[in-house]
C-alpha positions, 0 to 999 in steps of 0.5 A: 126508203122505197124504190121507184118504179122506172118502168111505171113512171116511163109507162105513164109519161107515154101514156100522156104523150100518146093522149095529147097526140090524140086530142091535138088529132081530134081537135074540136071534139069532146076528147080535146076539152081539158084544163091548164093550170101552172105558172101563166108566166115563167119566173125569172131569177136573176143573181148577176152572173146567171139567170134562172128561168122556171116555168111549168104548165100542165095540160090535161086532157080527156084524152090524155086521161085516156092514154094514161089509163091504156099505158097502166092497162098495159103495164099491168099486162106486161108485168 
């Protein structure tokens, strides 16, 4: 079984926090355009004495694109 790489996978989540911060900053602009895709609405599973909702939507960005490839750039560095 392979180990998972925590640091990596922490790099990489605050790489697309940071892009979406800087396409939400430069709104209007070329590093804002991007595309959704995920559940339009959430799904609801309800057995009586508990309800589930699940609901996922994932927006990418050119700017998250971005602030992915900086955080990998980084790690490298680090490493």
């Amino acid at each position: 079984m392979k180990k998972v790489n925590w640091v990596l996978l922490l790099v990489v989540l605050i790489g697309f926090v940071i892009g979406r911060f800087i396409g939400t900053y430069f709104a209007g602009t070329f590093l804002d355009y991007g595309a959704t895709f995920g559940l339009v609405s959430p799904v609801v599973l309800d057995l009586g004495f508990i309800a589930l909702t699940f609901g996922l939507t994932i927006h990418i960005t050119i700017a998250s694109v971005a602030g992915v490839v900086i955080a990998l750039a980084v790690y490298r560095f680090i490493r």
